[in-house]
C-alpha positions as CSV (number, residue, x, y, z in Angstrom):
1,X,241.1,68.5,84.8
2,X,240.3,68.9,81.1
3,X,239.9,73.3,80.8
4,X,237.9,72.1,77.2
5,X,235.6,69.7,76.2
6,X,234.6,70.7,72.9
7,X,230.8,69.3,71.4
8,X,230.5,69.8,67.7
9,X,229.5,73.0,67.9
10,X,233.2,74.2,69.7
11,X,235.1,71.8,67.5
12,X,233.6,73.1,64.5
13,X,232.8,76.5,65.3
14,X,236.3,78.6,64.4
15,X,239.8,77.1,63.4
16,X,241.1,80.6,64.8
17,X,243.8,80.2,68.0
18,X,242.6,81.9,70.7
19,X,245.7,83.2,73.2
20,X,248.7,81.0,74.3
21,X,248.0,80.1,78.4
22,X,251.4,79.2,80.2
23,X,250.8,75.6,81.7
24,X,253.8,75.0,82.8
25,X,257.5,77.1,83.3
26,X,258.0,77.7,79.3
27,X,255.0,75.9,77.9
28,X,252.5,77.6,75.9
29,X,248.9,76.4,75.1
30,X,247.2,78.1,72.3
31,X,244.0,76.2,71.5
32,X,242.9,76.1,67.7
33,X,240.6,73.8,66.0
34,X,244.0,71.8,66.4
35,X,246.3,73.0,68.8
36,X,249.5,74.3,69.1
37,X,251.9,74.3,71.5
38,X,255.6,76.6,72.3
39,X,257.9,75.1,74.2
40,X,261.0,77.7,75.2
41,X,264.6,77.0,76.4
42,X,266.9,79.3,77.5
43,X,268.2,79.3,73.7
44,X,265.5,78.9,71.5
45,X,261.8,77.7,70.7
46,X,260.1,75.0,69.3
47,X,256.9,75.0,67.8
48,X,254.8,71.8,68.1
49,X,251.7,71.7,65.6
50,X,251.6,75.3,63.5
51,X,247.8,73.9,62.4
52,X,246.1,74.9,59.6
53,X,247.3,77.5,57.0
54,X,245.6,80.2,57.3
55,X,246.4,79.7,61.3
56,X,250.4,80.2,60.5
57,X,250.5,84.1,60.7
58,X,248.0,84.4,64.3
59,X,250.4,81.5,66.0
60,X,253.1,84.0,65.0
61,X,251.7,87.0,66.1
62,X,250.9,84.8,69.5
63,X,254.3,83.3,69.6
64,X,255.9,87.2,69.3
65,X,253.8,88.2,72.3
66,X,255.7,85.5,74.6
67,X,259.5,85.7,73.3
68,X,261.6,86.9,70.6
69,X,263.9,83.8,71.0
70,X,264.7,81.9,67.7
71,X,262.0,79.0,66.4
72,X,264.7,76.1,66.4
73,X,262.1,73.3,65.5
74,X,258.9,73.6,64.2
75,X,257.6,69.7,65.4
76,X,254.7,67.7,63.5
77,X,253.1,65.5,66.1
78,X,251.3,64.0,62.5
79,X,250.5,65.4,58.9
80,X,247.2,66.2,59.1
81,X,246.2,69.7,57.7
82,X,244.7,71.0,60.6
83,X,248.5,70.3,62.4
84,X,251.4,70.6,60.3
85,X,250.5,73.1,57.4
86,X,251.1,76.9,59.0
87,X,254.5,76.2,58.7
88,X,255.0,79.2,55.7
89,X,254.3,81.9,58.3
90,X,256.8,80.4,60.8
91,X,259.7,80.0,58.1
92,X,258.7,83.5,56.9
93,X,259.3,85.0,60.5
94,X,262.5,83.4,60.8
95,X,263.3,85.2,57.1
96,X,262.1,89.0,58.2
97,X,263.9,88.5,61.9
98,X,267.7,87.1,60.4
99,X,266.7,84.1,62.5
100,X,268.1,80.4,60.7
101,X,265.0,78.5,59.7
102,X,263.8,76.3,62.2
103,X,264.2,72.4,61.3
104,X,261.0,70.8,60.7
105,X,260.9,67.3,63.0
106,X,258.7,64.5,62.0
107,X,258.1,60.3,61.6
108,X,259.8,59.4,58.4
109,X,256.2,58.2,57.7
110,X,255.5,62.2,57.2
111,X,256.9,62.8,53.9
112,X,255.3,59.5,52.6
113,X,251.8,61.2,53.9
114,X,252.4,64.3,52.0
115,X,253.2,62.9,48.7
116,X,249.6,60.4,49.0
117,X,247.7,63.7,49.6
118,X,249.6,65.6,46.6
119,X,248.1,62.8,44.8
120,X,244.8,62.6,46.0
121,X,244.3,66.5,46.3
122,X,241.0,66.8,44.3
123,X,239.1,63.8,46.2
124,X,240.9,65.4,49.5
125,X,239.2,68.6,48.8
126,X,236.1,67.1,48.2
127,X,235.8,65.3,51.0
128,X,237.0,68.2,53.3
129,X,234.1,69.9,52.2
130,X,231.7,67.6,53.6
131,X,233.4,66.8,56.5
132,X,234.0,69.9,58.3
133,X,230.9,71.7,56.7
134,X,230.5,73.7,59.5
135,X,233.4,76.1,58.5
136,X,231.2,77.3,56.2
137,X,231.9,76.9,52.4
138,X,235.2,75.9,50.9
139,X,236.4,73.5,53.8
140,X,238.1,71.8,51.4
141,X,240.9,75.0,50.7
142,X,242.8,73.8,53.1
143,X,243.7,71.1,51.0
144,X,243.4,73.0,47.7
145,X,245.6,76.3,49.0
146,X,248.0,73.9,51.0
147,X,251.8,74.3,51.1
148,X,254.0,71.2,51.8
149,X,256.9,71.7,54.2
150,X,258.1,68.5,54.8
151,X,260.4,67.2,57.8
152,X,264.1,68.3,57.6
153,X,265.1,65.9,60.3
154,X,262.7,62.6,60.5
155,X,263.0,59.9,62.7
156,X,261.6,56.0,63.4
157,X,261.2,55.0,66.9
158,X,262.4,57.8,69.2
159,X,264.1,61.2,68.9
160,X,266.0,63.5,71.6
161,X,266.0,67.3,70.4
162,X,268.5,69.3,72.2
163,X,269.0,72.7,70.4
164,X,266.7,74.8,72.6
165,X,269.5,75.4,75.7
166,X,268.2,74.3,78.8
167,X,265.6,72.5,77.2
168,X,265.5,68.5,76.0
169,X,262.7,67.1,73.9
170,X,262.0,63.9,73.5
171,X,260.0,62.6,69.8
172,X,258.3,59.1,70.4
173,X,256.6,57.6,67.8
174,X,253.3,55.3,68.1
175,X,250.9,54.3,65.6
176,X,247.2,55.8,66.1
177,X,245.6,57.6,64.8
178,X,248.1,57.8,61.7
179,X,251.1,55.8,60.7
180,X,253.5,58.9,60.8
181,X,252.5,59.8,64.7
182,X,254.8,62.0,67.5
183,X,253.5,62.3,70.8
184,X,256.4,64.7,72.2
185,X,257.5,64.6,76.2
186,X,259.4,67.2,77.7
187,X,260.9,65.4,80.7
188,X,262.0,68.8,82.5
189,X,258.0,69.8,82.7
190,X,256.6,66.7,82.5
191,X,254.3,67.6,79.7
192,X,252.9,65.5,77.0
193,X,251.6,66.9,74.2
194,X,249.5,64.5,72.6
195,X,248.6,65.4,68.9
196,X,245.4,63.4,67.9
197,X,246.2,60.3,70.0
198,X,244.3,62.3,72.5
199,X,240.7,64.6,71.3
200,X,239.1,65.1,74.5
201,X,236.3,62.6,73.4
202,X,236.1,59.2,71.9
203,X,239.0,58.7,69.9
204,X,238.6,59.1,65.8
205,X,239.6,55.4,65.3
206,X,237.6,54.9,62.3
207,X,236.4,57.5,59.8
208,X,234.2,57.6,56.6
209,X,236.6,59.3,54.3
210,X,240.3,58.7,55.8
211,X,242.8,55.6,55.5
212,X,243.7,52.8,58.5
213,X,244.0,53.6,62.4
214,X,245.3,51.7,64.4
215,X,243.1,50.8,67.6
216,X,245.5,48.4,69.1
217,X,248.4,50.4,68.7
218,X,246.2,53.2,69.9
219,X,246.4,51.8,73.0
220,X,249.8,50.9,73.5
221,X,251.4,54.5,72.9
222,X,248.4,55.7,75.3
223,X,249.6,53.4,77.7
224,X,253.1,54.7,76.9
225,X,252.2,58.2,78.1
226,X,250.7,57.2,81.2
227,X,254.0,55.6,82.0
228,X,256.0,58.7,82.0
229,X,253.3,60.3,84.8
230,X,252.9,63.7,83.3
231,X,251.7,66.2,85.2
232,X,249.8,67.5,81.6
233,X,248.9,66.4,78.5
234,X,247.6,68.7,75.8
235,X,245.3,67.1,73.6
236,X,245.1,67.6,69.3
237,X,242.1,68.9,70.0
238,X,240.0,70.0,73.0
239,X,241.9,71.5,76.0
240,X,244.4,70.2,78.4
241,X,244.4,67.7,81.4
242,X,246.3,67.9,84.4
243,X,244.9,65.8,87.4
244,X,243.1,63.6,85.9
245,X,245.6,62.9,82.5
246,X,246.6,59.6,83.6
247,X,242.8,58.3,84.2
248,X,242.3,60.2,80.6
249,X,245.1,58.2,79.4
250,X,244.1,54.8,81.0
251,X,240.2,54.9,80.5
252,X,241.0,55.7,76.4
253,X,243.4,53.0,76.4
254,X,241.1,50.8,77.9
255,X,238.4,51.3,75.6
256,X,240.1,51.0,72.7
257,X,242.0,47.4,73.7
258,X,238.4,46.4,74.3
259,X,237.1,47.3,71.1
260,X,240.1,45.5,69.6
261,X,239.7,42.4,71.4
262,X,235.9,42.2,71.4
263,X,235.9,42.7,67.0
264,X,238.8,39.8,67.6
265,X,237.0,37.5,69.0
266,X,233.2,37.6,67.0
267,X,235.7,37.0,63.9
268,X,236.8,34.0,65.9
269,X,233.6,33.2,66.5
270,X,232.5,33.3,62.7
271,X,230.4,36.1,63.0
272,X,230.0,38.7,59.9
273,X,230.5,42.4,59.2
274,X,226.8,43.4,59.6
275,X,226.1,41.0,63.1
276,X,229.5,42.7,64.4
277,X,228.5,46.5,63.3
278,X,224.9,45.9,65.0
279,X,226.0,44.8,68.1
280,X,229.1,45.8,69.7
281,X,228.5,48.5,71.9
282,X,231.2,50.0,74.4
283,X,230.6,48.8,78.0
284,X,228.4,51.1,80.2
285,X,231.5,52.1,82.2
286,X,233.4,53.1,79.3
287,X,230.4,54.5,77.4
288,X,229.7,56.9,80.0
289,X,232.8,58.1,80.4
290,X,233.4,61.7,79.9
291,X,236.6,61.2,78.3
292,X,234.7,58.5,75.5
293,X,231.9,60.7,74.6
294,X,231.4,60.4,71.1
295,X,231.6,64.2,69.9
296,X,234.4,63.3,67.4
297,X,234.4,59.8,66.3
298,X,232.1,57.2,67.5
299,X,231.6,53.7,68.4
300,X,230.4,52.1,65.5
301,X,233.8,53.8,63.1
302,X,236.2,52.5,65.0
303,X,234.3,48.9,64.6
304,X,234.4,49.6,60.9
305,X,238.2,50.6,60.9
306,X,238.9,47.1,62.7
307,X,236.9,45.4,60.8
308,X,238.7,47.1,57.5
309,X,241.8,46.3,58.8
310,X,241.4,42.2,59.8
311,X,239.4,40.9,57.2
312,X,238.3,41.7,53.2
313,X,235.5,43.1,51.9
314,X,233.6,39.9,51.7
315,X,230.6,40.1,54.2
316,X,229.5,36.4,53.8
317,X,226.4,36.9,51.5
318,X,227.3,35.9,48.3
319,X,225.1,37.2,46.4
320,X,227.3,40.7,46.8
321,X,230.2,38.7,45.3
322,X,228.9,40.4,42.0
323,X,226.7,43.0,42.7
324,X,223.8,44.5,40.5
325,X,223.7,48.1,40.3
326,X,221.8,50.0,42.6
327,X,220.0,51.4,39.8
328,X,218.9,47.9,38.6
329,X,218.0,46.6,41.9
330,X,215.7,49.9,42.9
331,X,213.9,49.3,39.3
332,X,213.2,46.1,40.4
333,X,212.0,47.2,44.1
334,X,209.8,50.0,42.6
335,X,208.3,47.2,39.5
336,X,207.7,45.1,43.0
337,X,205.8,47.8,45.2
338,X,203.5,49.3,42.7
339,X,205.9,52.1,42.1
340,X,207.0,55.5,43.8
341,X,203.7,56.4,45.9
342,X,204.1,53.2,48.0
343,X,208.0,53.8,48.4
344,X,207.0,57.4,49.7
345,X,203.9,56.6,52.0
346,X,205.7,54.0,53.8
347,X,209.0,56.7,54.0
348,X,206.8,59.5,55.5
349,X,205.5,56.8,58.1
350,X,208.7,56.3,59.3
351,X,209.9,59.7,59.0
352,X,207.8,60.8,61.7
353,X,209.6,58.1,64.0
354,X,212.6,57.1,65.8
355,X,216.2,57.7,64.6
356,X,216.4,54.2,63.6
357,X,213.3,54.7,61.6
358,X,214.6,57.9,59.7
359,X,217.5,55.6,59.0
360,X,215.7,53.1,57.8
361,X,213.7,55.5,55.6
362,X,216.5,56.9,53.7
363,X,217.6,53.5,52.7
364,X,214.0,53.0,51.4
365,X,214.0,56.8,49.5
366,X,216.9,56.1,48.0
367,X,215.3,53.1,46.1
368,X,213.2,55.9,44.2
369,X,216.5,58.0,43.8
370,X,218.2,55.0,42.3
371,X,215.5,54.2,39.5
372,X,215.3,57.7,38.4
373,X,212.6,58.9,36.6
374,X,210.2,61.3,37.3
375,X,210.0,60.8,41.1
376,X,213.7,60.9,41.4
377,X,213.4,64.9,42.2
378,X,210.7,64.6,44.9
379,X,212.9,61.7,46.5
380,X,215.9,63.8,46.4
381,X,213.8,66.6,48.4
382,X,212.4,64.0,50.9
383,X,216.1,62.5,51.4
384,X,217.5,66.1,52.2
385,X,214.9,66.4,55.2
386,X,215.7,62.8,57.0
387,X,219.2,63.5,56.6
388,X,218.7,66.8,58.3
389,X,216.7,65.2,60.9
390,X,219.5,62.8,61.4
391,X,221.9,65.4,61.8
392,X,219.8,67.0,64.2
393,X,220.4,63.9,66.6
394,X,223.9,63.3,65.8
395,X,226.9,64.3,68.4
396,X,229.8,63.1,66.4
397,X,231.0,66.1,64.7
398,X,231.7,64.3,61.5
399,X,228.8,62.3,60.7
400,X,226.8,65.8,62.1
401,X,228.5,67.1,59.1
402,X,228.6,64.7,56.3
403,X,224.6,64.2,56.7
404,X,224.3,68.4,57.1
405,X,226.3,68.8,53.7
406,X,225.0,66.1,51.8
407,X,221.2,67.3,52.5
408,X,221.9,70.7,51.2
409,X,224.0,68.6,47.9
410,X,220.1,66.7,47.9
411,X,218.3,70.0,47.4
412,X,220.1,71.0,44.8
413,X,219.3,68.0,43.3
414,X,215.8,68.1,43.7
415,X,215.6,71.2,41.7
416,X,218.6,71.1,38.8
């Protein structure tokens, strides 16, 4: 069974690792908001996903409760920051104890990664503030206080690692959630540890502020691990599964080739972006899955991810071939309606409604925002309280997130 299915609340709540829990004869589970896991040999230790920075010195401290053997390889399943950055307090251990420092083992696609988010650092930062919001302020220093430590050895398709003694590792690569992905199998154990092709909820196949998954792909590594028959896989994020990994592993899989084919085939059919985000819904068996629960990503990302990834930006209207500026097309709106007051009766009607009608009521505020002028304060106030009362409804933890932070940005607003 899965020991930890996070909601937002537990995803978001502490990126501290709490202690390692042997799951199997020389493998170590230390939970985090990402993971880590030590797997020992009879000669040394590898390290697979240090996690964040300021995580590097506790897995450590956790690592030096279990063994004093030498880290051989510190292992990137990906290079996300949450999984591959507390590498400085690993190497630094290795410098105080006369240890060699450990290689650093990851997709050649790695390196690549890091150099994009050296270049994109300040819009990085500023969307790691709104995303994981929950941290509490400055969730965007761990892009802004990072330290690169790319791979020493990197790799394509598969990788055998052999320098732990007793101990083979085996590196696979798979595309998912990331080009650059590892999902490690220790053949001895039968372990998988998963990285972020498994979260213990519905797979973050899509997201507001990050570049291309792959769904399909997705599927096929997930479908990969089930192959093997572990006895446990540990998940990026959440807990670990033992007798029910391979339904874990099937039921995701699933879910996402049916995503894949049913986007596929409305294209085929001629249907738009908007038709295609409206309507496709997971099946009932797969939506009420406990393994699919949106608490991470959702439904209706990874349709946008699939939709970003087979066809342009084009979404059949032509009249968005050239666009008029928001700001021109709310004066307009407002010239139309008799103004502000009608914009903000109508908004506090449906405020008082479903989700669909707070949803429908931003889109309407935002007219007033747009046009500026003197109501644009009062809109920016009204605007902070749906989104609030959107968040309040919202499992995924990143859209719970991005509408929290951006109604405390609208506040502001209101009063500057």
């Amino acid at each position: 069974m899965n020991e930890q299915r996070p909601g937002p609340e537990a995803l978001g709540a502490s990126a501290r690792p709490r202690g390692a829990k042997e799951i199997a004869p020389g493998v170590y589970f230390l939970a985090g908001f990402g993971n880590t896991t030590f797997l020992i040999g009879s000669e040394g230790v590898a390290v697979v996903d240090p996690g964040l920075f300021i995580n590097g010195p506790r897995v450590v401290e956790e690592l030096r409760a279990i063994t004093d053997l030498e880290v051989r390889y510190v292992i990137y399943t990906h290079g996300h920051y949450d999984h591959a950055f507390g590498t400085p307090a690993i190497l630094e251990d290795a410098r105080v104890r006369g240890h060699q420092p450990p290689e650093i083992v990851g997709h050649a696609n790695v390196a690549k990664r890091f150099e994009r988010y050296a270049k994109t650092a300040g819009h990085l930062a500023q969307t790691f503030d709104l995303q994981f919001a929950s941290w509490g302020e400055g969730g965007g220093d761990v892009v802004r206080k990072a330290q690169y430590c790319p791979p020493t050895i990197s790799y394509e398709d598969h990788l055998e690692l052999n320098g732990l003694g007793d101990r083979v590792i085996e590196c696979r690569h798979g595309l998912g959630e990331t080009d650059d992905h590892t999902w490690v199998w220790v053949p001895d154990a039968r372990v998988i540890v998963g990285g972020d092709f498994i979260v213990s909820s519905m797979p973050n196949a899509g997201t507001p502020f990050r570049v291309q998954r792959y769904v399909l792909e997705w599927a096929e590594a997930l479908e990969d691990m089930a192959a093997v028959h572990p006895v446990a896989v540990v998940s990026g994020h959440g807990g670990v599964f033992t007798e029910d990994a391979e339904e874990m592993l099937s039921v995701t899989a699933a879910s996402l080739r049916w995503l894949d084919a049913e986007v596929v085939r409305r294209l085929n059919e001629g249907q738009w972006q908007e038709q295609i985000l409206d309507e496709v819904e997971l099946p009932a068996e797969l939506a009420e899955s406990t393994y699919l629960q949106p608490l991470y990503g959702c439904t209706s990302f990874a349709v946008r991810d699939l939709l970003r990834r087979y066809v342009g930006w084009y979404d059949g209207n032509p009249s968005m071939l050239f666009p008029s500026t928001r700001a021109d097309i709310a004066a307009e709106v407002l010239a139309m309606t008799g103004g502000s007051e009608s914009i903000f009766a109508r908004v506090d009607e449906l405020s008082a409604g479903t989700g669909a009608d707070q949803q429908l009521a931003l889109h309407l505020v935002d007219f007033v925002i747009f046009a500026g002028g003197e109501h644009a304060a009062e809109g920016h106030a009204r605007k902070a309280d749906l989104l609030d009362a959107r968040a309040a409804s919202e499992q995924s933890f990143v859209a719970h997130n991005v509408l929290k932070s951006t109604a405390v940005i609208e506040r502001k607003m209101a009063t500057d």
